[in-house]
NULUMDREN-570389 format. One record per residue: residue number from 1; x, y, z of N, C-alpha, C, O in turn. Coordinates in steps of 0.2 Angstrom, whole numbers, plus 2048, in hexadecimal, padded with zeros to 3 digits. Example, Ala and Ser with C-alpha at 12.3 -4.5 7.8 and 13.67 -1.06 7.14 Angstrom:
# NULUMDREN-570389
<resi->1, n.X->842, n.Y->7E4, n.Z->827, ca.X->83E, ca.Y->7EA, ca.Z->827, c.X->842, c.Y->7F0, c.Z->827, o.X->847, o.Y->7EF, o.Z->82A>
<resi->2, n.X->840, n.Y->7F5, n.Z->823, ca.X->844, ca.Y->7FB, ca.Z->824, c.X->840, c.Y->800, c.Z->827, o.X->843, o.Y->806, o.Z->828>
END
This chain:
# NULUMDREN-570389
<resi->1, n.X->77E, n.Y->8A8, n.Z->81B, ca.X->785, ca.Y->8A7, ca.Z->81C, c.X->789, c.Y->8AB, c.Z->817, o.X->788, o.Y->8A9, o.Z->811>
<resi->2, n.X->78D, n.Y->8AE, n.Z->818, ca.X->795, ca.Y->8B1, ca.Z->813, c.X->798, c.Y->8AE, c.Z->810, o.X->79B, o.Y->8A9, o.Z->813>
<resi->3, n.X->799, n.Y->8AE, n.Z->80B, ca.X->79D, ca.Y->8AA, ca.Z->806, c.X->7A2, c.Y->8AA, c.Z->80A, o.X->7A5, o.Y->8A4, o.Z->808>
<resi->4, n.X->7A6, n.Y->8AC, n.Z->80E, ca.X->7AC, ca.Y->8AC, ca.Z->812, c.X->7AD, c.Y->8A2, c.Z->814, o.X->7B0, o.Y->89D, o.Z->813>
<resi->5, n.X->7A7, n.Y->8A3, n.Z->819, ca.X->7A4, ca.Y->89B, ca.Z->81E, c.X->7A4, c.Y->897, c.Z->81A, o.X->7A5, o.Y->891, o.Z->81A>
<resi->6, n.X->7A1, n.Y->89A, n.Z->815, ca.X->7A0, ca.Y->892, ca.Z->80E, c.X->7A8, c.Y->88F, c.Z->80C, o.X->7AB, o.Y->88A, o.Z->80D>
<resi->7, n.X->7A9, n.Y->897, n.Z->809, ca.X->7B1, ca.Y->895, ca.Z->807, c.X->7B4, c.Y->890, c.Z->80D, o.X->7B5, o.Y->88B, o.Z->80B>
<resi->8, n.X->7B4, n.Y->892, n.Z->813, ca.X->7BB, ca.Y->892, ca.Z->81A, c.X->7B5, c.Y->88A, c.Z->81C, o.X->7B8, o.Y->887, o.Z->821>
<resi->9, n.X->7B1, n.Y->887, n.Z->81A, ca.X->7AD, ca.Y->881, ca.Z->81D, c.X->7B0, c.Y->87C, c.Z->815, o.X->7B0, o.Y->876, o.Z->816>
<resi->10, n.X->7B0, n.Y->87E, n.Z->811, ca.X->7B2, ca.Y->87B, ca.Z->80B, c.X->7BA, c.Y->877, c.Z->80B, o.X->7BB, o.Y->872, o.Z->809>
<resi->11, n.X->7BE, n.Y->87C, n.Z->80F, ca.X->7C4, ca.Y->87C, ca.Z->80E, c.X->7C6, c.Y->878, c.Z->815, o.X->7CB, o.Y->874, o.Z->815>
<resi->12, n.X->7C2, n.Y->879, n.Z->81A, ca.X->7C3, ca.Y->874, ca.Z->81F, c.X->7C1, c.Y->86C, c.Z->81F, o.X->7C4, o.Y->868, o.Z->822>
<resi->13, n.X->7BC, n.Y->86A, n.Z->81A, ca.X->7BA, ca.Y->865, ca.Z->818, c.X->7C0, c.Y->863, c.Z->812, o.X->7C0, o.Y->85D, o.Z->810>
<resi->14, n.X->7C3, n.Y->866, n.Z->80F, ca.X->7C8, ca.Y->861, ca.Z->80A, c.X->7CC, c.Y->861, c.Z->80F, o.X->7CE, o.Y->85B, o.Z->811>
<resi->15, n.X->7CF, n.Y->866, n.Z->813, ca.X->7D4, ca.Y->862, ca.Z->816, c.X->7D3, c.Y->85E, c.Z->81D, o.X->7D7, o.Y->85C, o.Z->820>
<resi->16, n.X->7CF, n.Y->85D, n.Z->81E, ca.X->7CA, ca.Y->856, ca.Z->823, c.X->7CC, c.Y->851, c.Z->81E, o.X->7D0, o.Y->84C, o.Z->81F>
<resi->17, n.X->7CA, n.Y->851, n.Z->817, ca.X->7CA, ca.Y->84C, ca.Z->813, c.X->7D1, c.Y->84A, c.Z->813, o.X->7D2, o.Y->844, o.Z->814>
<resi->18, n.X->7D8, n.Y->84E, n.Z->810, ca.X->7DB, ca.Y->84E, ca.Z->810, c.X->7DF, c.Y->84A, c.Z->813, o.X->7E4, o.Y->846, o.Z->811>
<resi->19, n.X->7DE, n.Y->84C, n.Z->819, ca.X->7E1, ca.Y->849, ca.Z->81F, c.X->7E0, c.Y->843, c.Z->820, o.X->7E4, o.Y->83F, o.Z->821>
<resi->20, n.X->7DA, n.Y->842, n.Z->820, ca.X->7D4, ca.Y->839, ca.Z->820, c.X->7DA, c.Y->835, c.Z->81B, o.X->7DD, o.Y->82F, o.Z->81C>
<resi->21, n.X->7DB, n.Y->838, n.Z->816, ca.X->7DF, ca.Y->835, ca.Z->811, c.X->7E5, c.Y->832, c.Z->814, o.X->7E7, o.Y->82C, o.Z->815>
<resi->22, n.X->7E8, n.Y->83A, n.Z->815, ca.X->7F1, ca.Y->838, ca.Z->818, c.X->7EF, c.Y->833, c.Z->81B, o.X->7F1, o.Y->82D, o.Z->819>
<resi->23, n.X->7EA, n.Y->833, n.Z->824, ca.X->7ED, ca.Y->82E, ca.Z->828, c.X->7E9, c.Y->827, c.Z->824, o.X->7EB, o.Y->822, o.Z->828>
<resi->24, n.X->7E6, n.Y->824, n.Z->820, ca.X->7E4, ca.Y->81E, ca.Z->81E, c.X->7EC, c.Y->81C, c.Z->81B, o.X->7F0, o.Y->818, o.Z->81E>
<resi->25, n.X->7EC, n.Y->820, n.Z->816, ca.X->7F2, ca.Y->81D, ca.Z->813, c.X->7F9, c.Y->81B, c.Z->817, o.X->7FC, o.Y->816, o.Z->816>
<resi->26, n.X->7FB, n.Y->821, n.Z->81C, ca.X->801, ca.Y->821, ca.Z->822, c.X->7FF, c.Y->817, c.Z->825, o.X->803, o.Y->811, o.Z->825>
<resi->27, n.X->7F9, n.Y->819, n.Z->828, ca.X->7F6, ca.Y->812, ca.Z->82C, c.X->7F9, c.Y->80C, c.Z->829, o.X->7FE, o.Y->809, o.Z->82A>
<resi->28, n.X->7F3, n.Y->80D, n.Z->822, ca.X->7F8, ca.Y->807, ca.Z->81B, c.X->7FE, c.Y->806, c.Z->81C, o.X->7FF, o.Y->801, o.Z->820>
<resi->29, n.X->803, n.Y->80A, n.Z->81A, ca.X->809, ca.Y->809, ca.Z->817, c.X->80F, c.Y->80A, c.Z->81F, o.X->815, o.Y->809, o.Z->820>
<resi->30, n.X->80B, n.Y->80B, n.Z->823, ca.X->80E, ca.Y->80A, ca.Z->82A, c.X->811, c.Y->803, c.Z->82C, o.X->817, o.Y->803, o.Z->82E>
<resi->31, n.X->80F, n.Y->7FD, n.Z->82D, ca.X->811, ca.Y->7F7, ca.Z->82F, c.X->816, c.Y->7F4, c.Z->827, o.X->818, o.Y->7EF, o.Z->826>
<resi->32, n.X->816, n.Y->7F8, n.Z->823, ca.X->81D, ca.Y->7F7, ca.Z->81C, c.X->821, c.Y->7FA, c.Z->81D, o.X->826, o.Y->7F7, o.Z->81C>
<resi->33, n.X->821, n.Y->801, n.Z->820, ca.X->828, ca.Y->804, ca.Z->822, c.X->82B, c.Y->804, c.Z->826, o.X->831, o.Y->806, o.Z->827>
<resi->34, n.X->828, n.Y->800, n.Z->82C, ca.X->82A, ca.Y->7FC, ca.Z->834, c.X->82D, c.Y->7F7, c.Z->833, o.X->831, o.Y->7F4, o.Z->836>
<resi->35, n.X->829, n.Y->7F4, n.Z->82F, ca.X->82D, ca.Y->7EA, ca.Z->82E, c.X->833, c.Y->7EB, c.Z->82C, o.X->836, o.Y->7F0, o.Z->829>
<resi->36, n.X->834, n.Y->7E6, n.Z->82F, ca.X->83F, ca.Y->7E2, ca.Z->82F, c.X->83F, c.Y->7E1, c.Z->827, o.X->83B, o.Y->7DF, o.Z->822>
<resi->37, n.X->843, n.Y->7E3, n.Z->828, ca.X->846, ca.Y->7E0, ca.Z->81F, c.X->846, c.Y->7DC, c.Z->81C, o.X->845, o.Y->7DC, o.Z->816>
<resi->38, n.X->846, n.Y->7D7, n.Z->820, ca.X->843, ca.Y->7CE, ca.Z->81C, c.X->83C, c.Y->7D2, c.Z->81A, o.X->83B, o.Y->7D2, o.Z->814>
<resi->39, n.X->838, n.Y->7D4, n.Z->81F, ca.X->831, ca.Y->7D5, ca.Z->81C, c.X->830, c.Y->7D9, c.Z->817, o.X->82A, o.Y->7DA, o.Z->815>
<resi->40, n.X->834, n.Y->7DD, n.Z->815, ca.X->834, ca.Y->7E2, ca.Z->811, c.X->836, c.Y->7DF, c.Z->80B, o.X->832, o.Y->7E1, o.Z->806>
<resi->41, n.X->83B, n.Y->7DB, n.Z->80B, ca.X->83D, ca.Y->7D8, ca.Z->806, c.X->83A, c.Y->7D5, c.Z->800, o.X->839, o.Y->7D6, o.Z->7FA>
<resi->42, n.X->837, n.Y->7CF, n.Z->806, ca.X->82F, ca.Y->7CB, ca.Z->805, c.X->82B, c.Y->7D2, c.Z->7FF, o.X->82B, o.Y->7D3, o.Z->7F9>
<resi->43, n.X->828, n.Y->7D4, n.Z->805, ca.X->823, ca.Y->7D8, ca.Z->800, c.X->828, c.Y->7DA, c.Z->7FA, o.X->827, o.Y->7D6, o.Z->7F5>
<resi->44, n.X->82C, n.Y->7DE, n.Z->7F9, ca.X->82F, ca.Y->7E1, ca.Z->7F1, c.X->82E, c.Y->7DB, c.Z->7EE, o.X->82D, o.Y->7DC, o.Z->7E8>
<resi->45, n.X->82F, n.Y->7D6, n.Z->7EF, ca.X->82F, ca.Y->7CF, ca.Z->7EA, c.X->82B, c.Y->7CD, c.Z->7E9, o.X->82B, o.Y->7CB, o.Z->7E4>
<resi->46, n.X->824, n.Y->7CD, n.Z->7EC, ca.X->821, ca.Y->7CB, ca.Z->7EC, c.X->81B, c.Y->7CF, c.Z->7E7, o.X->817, o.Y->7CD, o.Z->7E4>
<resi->47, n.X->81C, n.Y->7D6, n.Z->7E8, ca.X->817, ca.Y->7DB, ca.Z->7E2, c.X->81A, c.Y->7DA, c.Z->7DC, o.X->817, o.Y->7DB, o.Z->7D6>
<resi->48, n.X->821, n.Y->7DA, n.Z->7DC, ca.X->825, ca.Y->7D8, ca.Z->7D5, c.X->822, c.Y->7D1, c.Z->7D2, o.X->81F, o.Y->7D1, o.Z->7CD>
<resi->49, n.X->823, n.Y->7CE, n.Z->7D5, ca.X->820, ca.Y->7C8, ca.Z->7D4, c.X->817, c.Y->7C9, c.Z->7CF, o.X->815, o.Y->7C8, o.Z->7C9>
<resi->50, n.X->815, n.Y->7CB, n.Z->7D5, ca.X->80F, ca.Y->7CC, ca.Z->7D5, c.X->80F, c.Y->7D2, c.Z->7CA, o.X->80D, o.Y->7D1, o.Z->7C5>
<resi->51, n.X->812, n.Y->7D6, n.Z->7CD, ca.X->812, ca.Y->7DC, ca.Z->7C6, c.X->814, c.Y->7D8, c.Z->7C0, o.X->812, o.Y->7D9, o.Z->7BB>
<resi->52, n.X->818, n.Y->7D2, n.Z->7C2, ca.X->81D, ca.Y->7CF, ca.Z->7BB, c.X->817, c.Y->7CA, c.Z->7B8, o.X->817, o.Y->7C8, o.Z->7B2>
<resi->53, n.X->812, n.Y->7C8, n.Z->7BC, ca.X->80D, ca.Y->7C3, ca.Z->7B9, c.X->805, c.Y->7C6, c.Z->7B9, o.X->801, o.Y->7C2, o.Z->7BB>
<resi->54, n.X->805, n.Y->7CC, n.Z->7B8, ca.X->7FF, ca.Y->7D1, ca.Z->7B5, c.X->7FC, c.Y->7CF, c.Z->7B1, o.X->7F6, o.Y->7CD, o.Z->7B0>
<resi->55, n.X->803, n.Y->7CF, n.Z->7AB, ca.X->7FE, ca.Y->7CE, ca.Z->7A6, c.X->7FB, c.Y->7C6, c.Z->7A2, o.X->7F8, o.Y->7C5, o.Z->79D>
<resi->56, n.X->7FF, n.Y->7C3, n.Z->7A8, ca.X->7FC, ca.Y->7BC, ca.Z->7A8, c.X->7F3, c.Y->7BB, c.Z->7A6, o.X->7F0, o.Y->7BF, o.Z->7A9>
<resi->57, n.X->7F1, n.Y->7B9, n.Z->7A3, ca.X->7EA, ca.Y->7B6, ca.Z->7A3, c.X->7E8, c.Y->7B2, c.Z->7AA, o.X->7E4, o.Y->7B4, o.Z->7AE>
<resi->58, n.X->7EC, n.Y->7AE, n.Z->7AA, ca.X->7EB, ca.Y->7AA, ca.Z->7B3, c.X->7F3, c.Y->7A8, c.Z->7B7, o.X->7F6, o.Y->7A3, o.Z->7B7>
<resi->59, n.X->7F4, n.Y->7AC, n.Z->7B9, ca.X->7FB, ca.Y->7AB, ca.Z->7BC, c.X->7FC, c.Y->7A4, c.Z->7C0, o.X->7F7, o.Y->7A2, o.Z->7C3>
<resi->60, n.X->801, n.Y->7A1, n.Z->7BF, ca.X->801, ca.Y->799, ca.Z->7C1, c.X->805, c.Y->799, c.Z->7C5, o.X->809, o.Y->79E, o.Z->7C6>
<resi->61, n.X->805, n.Y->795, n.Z->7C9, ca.X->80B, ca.Y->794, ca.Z->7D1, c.X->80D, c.Y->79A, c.Z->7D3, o.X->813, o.Y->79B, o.Z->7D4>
<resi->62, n.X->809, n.Y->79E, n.Z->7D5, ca.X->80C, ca.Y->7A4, ca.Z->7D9, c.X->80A, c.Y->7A2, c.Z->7DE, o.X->80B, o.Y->7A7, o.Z->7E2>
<resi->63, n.X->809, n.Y->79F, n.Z->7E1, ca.X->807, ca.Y->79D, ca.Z->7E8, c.X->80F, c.Y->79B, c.Z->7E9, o.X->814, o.Y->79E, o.Z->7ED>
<resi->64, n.X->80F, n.Y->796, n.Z->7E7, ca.X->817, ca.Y->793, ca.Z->7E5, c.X->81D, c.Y->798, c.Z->7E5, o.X->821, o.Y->797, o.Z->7EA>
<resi->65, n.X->81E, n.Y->79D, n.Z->7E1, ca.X->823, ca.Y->7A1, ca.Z->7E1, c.X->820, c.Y->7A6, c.Z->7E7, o.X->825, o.Y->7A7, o.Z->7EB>
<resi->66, n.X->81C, n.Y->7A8, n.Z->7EA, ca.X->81D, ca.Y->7AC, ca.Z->7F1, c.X->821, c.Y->7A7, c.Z->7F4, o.X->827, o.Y->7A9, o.Z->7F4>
<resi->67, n.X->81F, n.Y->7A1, n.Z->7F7, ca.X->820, ca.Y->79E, ca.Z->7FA, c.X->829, c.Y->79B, c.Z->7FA, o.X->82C, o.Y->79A, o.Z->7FF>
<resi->68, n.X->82A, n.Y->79B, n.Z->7F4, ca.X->832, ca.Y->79B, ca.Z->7F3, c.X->835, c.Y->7A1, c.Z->7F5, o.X->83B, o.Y->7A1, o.Z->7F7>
<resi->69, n.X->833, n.Y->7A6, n.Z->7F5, ca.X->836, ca.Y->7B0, ca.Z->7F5, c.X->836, c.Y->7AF, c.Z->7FD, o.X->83B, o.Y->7B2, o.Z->800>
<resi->70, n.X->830, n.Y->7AB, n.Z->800, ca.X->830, ca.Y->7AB, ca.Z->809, c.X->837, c.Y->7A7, c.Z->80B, o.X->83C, o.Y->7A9, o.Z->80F>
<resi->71, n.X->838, n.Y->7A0, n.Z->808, ca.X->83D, ca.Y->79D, ca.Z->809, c.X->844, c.Y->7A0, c.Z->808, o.X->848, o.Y->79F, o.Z->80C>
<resi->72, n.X->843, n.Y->7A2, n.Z->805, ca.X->84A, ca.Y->7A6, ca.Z->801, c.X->84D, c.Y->7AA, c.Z->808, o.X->852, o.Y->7A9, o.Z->80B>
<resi->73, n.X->847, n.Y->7B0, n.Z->809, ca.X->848, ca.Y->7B5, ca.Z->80C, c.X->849, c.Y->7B4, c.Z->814, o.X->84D, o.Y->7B7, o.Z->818>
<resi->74, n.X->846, n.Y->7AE, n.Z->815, ca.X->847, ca.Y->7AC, ca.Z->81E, c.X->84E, c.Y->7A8, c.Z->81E, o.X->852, o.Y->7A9, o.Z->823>
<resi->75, n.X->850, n.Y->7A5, n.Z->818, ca.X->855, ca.Y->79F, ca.Z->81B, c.X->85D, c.Y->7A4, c.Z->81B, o.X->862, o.Y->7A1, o.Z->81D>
END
């Protein structure tokens, strides 16, 4: 085979991969970019949430503070 076919089969393989990437990720972050804004909401507060008590050893009531951020955001 021609270093041409290696190069031109090397090249078609990263972007196969490539692509494998975009649509996992698009799939992922697909049902976050479609949700209604209450649900949008939800989640931003909810990784904040999640982000602000990281460096927790054991985070305590978060079950509790989602669960307030849900009522907050529905009522």
């Amino acid at each position: 085979m021609e270093r041409g076919c290696y190069y031109k089969d090397y090249l078609l393989r990263i972007q196969k991969r490539q692509m494998t990437k975009e649509t996992s990720i698009n799939s992922v972050q697909e049902p976050i970019i479609n949700a209604p804004p209450e649900v949008r909401q939800i989640l931003e507060r909810v990784l904040q949430l999640e982000k602000d008590k990281l460096y927790m050893r054991s985070p305590r009531n978060i079950n509790e503070d989602i669960l307030k951020i849900i009522k907050e955001v529905v009522q």
